[in-house]
C-alpha positions, -999 to 999 in steps of 0.1 A, spaced: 482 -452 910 497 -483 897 479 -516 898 498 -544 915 518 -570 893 500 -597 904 461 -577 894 482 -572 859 490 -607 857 455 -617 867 439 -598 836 460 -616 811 447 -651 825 410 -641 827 415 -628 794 430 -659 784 406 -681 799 374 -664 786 390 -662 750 378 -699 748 344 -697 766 334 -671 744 343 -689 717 329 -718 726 295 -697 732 292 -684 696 310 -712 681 281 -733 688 256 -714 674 276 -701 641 277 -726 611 312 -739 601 326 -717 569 323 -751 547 287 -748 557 288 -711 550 301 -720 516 277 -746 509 247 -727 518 257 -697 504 263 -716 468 225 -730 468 212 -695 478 232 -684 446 221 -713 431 185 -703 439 187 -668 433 204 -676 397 172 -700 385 147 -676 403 163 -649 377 160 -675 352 124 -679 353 119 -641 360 137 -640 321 118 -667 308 82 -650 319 93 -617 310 102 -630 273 73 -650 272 51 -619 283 69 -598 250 60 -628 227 23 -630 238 24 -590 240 34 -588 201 13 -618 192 -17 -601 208 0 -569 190 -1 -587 155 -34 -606 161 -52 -571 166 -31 -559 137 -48 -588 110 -82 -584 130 -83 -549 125 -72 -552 88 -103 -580 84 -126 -557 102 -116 -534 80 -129 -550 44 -157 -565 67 -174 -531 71 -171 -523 35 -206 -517 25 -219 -540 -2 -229 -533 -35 -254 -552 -51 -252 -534 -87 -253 -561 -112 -215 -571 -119 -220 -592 -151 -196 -621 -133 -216 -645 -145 -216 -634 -183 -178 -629 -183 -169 -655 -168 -182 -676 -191 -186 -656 -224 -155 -632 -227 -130 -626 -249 -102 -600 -250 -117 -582 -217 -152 -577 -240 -183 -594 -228 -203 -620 -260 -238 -609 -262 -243 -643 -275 -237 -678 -268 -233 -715 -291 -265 -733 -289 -259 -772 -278 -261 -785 -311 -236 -759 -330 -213 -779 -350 -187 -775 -380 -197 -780 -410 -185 -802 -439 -197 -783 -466 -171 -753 -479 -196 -723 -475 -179 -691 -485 -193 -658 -481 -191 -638 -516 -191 -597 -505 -196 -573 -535 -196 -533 -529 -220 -518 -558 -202 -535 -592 -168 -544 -573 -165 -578 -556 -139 -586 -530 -120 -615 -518 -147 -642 -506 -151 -652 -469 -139 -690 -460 -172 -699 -435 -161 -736 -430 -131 -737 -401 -155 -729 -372 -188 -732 -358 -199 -697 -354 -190 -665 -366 -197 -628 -348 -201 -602 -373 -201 -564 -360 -177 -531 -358 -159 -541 -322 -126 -559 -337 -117 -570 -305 -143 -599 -310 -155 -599 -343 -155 -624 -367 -162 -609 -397 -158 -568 -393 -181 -545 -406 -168 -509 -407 -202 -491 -415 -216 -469 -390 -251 -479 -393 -236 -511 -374 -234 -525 -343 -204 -535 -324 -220 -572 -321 -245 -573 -346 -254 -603 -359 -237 -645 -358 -235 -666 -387 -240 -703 -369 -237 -735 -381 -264 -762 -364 -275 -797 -363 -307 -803 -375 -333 -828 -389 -344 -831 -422 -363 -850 -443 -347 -868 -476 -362 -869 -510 -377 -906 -505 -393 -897 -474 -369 -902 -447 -355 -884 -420 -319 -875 -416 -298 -852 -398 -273 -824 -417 -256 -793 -403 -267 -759 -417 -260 -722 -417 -285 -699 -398 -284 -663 -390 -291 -644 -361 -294 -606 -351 -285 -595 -322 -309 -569 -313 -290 -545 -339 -300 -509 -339 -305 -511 -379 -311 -547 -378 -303 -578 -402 -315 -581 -439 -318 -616 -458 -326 -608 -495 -338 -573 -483 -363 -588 -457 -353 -576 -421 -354 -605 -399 -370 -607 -369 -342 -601 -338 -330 -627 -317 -346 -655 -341 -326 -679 -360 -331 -680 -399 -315 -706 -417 -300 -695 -452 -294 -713 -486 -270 -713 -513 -272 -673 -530 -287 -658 -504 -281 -622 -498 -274 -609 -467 -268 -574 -456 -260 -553 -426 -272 -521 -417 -273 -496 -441 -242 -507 -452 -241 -509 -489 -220 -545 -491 -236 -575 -503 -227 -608 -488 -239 -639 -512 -233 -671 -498 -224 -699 -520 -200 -733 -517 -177 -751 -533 -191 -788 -542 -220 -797 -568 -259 -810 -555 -245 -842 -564 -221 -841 -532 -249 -829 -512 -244 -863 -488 -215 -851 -478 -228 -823 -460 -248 -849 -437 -244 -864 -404 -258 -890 -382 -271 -883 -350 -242 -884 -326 
C-alpha cells in the first residue's frame, strides 16, 4: 500500500532534523581535521626519530660487534706468541751484540788500554828463502790473524789454522827508563786464542789466552804453517822517544 503524502513528507524532515543532531553528537567528540593534521605530523614526527635512534643503536651495535670482532682478533694473535714455549738455549745476544762483524761473532775483545801506536811496526813474512811484501802494523790498534776472511786481519791460509787464531795488540804500559824512572809507552803483544795448533814466538809455543809482548826481530809463527813473520820498524833506537806516551 502506498504511504500517505504527508508520512513521506514527514520522513524528509526527521531526516533533516536529525542530520544535525547527529552531527552535533560525534562532532563533539571527533577532533577538527587541523587537529587531525597536527597530531598526525608529531606521531610522524615521533615515529621518524624513534626510527632514528632504532638506526643509531643498531649501527652502534655493528661498530662495538666488529670492535669486539677485531679486539679478539689482536688477542688471539698475542695469545698466540704468548704460548710459544721458551727456549733458554744460550743465544750468544750478548757477544754479538757487542763483538760482531760481518754476521761472524769476535772471540776476542780490545783491552781498556789498547791504543795506536806511533812507532811504524811492520810485519816481515818470509816462506823458506822467499820473502814477501811486509805487513804495515801501525794504522790500528789490534789485528785478528786466522783463516775466516770475513774477519781477519791478517789471513792465514794454512790448514793447521784456526779461523780466529791469534791478535796482534798494541797496549799501554809502564816502563821504566834508563836513569831510573818510570814512563808509559804503547807496545805490541800477542795473544792466542785457544788455537788448535797454537801460537809460536821464536819457536816457543805460548801459553793460550796470555798476552806476550814482542820486540823488534821476533819470529812469530802460526800453526804448522811454514811462514815466518819477523817484526821490525822503521825508525833508529835513537827515535825510541817517540814511541812514548804520557799517561792520559
Amino acid at each position: 500500500m502506498e504511504q500517505p503524502e504527508d508520512k513521506k513528507q514527514g520522513h524528509k524532515n526527521d531526516h533533516r532534523h536529525r542530520r544535525p543532531h547527529r552531527d552535533r553528537d560525534h562532532g563533539g567528540d571527533r577532533p577538527s581535521k587541523p587537529a587531525d593534521r597536527g597530531e598526525g605530523g608529531r606521531n610522524k614526527r615521533h615515529a621518524s626519530g624513534d626510527d632514528d635512534v632504532d638506526s643509531a643503536r643498531r649501527r652502534q651495535d655493528k661498530v662495538t660487534k666488529h670492535g669486539k670482532d677485531w679486539g679478539k682478533d689482536r688477542g688471539d694473535k698475542r695469545e698466540t706468541v704468548n704460548k710459544e714455549k721458551p727456549n733458554f738455549e744460550t743465544s750468544g745476544k750478548l757477544t754479538e751484540d757487542t763483538n760482531t762483524f760481518r754476521g761472524v761473532v769476535i772471540k776476542y775483545n780490545e783491552p781498556p788500554e789498547a791504543r795506536k801506536p806511533k812507532r811504524r811496526w811492520r810485519l816481515y813474512i818470509f816462506k823458506g828463502t822467499d820473502s814477501l811484501p811486509f805487513l804495515p802494523m801501525h794504522r790500528q790498534s789490534a789485528y785478528l790473524i786466522g783463516r775466516d776472511r770475513r774477519v781477519a786481519d791478517i789471513p792465514v791460509d794454512h790448514p793447521s789454522c784456526s779461523k780466529q787464531h791469534a791478535v796482534f795488540q798494541y797496549r799501554l804500559v809502564d816502563y821504566k827508563r834508563p836513569d831510573g824512572s818510570m814512563g808509559r809507552r804503547v807496545a805490541p803483544y800477542i795473544i792466542d786464542l785457544n788455537s788448535a795448533n797454537g801460537t809460536y814466538v821464536n819457536n816457543v809455543m805460548v801459553e793460550p789466552q796470555r798476552y806476550v809482548e814482542l820486540f823488534e826481530k821476533d819470529v812469530v809463527k802460526f800453526g804448522f804453517s811454514s811462514r815466518d813473520y819477523v817484526l821490525l820498524h822503521d825508525t833508529s833506537d835513537a827515535n825510541q822517544r817517540l814511541d812514548e806516551e804520557t799517561a792520559a
